[in-house]
C-alpha positions as CSV (number, residue, x, y, z in Angstrom):
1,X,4.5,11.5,21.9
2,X,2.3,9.9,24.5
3,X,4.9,8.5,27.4
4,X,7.8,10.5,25.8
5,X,7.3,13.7,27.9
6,X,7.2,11.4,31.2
7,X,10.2,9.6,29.6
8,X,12.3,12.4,28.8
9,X,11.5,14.4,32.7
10,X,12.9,12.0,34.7
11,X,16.9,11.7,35.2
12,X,18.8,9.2,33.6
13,X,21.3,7.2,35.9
14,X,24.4,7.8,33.8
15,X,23.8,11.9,33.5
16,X,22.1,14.7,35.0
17,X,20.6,16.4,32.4
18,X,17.4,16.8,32.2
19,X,15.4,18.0,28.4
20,X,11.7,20.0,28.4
21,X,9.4,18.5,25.9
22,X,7.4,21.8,25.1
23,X,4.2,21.4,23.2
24,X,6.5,21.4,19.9
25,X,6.7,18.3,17.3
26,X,11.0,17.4,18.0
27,X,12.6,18.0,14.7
28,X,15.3,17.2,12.3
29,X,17.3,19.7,9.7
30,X,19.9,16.9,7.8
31,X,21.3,19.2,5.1
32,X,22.7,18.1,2.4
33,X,26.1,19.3,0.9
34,X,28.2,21.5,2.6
35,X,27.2,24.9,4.3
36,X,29.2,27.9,5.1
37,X,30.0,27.9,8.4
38,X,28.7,31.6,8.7
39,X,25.2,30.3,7.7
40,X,25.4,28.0,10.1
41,X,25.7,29.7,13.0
42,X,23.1,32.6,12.2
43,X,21.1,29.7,11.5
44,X,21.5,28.5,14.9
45,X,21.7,31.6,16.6
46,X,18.0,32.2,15.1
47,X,16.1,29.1,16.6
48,X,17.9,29.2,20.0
49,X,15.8,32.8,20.0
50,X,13.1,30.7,19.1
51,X,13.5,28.2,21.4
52,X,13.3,30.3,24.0
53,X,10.7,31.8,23.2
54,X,9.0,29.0,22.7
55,X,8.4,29.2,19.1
56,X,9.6,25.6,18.1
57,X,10.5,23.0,19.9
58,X,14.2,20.7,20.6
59,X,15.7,19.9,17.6
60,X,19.4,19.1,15.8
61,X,21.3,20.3,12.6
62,X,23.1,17.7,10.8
63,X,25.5,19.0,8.0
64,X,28.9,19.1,6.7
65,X,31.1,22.3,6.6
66,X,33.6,23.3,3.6
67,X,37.2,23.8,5.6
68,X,36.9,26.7,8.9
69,X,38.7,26.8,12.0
70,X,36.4,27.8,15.1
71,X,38.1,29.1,18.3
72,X,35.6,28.9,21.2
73,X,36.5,30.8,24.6
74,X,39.3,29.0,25.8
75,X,41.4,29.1,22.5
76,X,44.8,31.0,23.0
77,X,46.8,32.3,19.7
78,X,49.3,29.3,20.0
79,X,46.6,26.8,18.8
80,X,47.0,28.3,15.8
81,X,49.9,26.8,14.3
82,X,49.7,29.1,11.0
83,X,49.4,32.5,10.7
84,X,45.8,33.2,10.0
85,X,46.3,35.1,7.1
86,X,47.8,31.7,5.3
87,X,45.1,30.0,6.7
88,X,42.7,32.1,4.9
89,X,45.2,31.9,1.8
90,X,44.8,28.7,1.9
91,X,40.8,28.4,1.9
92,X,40.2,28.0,5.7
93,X,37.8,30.2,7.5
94,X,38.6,31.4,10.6
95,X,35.6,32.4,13.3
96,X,35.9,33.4,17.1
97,X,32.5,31.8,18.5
98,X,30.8,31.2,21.5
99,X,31.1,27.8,22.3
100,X,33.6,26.2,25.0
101,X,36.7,25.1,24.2
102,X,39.3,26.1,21.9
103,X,40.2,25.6,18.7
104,X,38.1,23.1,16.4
105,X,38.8,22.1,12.5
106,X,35.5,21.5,10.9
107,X,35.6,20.2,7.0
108,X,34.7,17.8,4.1
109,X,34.8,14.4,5.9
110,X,32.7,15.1,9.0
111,X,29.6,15.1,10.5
112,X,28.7,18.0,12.1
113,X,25.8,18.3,14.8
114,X,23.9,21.4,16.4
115,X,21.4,20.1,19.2
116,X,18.9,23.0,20.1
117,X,17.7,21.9,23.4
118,X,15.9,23.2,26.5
119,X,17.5,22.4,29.2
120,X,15.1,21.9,32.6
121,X,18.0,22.4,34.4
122,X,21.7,24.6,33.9
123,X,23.7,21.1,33.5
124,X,25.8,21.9,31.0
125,X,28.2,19.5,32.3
126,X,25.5,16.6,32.2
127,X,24.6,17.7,28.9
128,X,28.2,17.2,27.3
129,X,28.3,13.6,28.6
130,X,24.7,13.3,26.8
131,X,26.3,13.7,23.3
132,X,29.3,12.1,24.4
133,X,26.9,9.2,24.8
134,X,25.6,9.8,21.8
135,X,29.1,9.2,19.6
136,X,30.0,6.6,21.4
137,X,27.0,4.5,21.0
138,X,27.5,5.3,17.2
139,X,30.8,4.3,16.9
140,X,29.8,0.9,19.1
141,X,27.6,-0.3,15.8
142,X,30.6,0.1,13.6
143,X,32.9,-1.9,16.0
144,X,35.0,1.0,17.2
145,X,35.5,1.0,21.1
146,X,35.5,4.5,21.8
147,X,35.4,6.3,25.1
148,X,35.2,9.8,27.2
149,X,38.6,10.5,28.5
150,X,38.6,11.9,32.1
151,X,39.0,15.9,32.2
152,X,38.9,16.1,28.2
153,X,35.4,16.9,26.6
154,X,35.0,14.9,23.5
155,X,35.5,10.7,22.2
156,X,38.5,9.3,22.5
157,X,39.9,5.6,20.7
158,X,43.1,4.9,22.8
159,X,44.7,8.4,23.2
160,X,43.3,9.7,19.9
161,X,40.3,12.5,19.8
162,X,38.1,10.9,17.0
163,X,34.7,13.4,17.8
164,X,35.2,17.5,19.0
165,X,32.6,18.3,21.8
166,X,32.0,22.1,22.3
167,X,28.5,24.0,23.8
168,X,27.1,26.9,24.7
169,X,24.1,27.3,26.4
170,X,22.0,30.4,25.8
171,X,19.2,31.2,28.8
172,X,19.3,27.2,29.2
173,X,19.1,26.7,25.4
174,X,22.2,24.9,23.7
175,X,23.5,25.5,20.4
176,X,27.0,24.4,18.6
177,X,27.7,20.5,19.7
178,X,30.1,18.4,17.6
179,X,32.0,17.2,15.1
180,X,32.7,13.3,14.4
181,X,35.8,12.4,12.2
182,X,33.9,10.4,9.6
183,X,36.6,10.4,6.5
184,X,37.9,13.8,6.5
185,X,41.3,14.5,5.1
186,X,43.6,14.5,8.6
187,X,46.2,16.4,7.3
188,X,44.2,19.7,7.8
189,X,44.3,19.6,11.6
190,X,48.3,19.9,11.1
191,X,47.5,23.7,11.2
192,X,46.0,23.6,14.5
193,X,46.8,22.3,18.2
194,X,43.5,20.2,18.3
195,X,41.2,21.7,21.4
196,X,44.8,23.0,22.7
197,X,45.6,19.4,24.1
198,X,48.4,18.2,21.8
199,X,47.3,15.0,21.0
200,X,46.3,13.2,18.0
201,X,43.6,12.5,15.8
202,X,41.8,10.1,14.3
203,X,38.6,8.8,11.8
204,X,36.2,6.0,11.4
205,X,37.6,5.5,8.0
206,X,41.4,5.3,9.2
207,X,40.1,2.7,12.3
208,X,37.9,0.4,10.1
209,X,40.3,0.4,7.2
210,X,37.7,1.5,4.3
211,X,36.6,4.5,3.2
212,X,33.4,6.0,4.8
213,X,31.0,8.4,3.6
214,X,29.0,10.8,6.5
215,X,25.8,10.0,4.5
216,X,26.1,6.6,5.4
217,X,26.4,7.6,9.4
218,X,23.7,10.0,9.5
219,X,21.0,7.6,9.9
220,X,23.3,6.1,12.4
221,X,23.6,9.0,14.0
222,X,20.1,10.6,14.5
223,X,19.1,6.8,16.2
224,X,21.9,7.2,18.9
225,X,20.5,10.7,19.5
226,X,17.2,10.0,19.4
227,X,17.9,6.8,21.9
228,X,19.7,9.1,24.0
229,X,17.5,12.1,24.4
230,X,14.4,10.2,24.4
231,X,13.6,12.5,21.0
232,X,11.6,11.3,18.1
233,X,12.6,13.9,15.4
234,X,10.7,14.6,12.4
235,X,12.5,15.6,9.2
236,X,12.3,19.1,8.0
237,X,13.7,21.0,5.6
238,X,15.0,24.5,5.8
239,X,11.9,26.2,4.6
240,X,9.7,25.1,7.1
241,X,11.8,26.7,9.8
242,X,12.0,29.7,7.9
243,X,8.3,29.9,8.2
244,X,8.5,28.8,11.3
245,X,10.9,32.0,12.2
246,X,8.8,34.2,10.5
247,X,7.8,36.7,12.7
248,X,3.7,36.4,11.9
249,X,4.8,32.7,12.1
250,X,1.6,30.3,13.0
251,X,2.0,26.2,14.8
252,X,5.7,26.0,14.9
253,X,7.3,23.3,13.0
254,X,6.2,20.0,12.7
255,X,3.1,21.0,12.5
């Protein structure tokens, strides 16, 4: 970490957005499997209190989520396209959350993010186009041209949304993120009106014509993000930030 503190204060030309490097080791949580979305988000709801109390320090969540719908603030009742009661008959899980934006399907197929960042300054705005940046330079190394799509928050292939953007910043602390279409089956966002936009998706697997596991993106992944946020995480795993929560918790994790 020895120029990465004056690396990461200074503005970058292509956002404004700025991250605080706090006297915490950056970290990684890559879960394996799928988690519940409930889990999730207590989980993340737990180390933005700790990151603003500076307990920890910035960090991301990489996982995959069995099948829920998420509604942020802006969702309406016609993005639903199915009542939610056959939704839930039908094994979705349906959450109103915090995040902006409207409705979201998360499930089997994608890789899911949760950035837990200090922001030095309220940017939300600055900080979407930061993960933006980080899909797009993801999808670049597998050959897909993807772009941001003026006045629509997300990445974009032609007039397909291939990656969901959606934050919420909590006393200059983010939590939720995104979701990029790895391989997931399509058909489930039939049952929604994706972010309320009536457009259409798409997936790395449909674009490069092969099927495509989110294991093999991860590591693709954390490098754009790390190149992006000027981050170098170290892996954890979920009992260190247990500890780390704890509340006679010592050094916060990595130690």
């Amino acid at each position: 970490m020895t120029n990465q503190a004056s690396r990461v204060s200074g503005r970058h030309s292509w956002y404004n957005f700025k991250v605080t490097m706090a006297p915490r080791r950056p970290w990684l949580l890559d879960l394996p499997g799928r988690t519940p979305y409930a889990e999730a988000w207590a989980l993340q709801k737990r180390l933005v209190a700790a990151r603003q109390q500076d307990r920890i320090g910035d960090g991301l969540i990489l996982l995959e989520h069995p099948p829920v719908i998420t509604m942020g603030r802006s969702a309406r009742a016609e993005h639903l396209l199915v009542p939610r009661e056959i939704l839930l008959r039908q094994g979705f899980e349906v959450y109103a959350v915090e995040r902006g934006g409207s409705v979201t399907y998360h499930g089997p197929g994608q890789l899911v993010g949760y950035p837990i960042l200090h922001l030095t300054t309220f940017d939300v705005v600055g900080f979407v186009r930061a993960l933006e940046e980080t899909l797009i330079r993801t999808l670049r190394g597998y050959g897909i041209d993807a772009a941001r799509l003026a006045g629509y928050p997300g990445v974009w292939v032609g007039d397909a949304k291939i990656a969901a953007v959606g934050v919420a910043v909590k006393r200059k602390v983010t939590m939720h993120g995104f979701a990029l279409n790895v391989d997931p089956d399509l058909s489930r966002f039939a049952v929604i009106n994706p972010c309320g936009l009536g457009r259409p998706v798409t997936s790395m697997a449909r674009l490069l014509g092969r099927p495509c596991a989110v294991d093999e993106v991860r590591p693709a992944y954390r490098r754009a993000f790390c190149e992006v946020f000027a981050l170098d995480l170290e892996p954890v795993t979920a009992d260190d930030l247990d500890r780390a929560l704890a509340p006679d918790a010592g050094p916060a994790v990595p130690a």
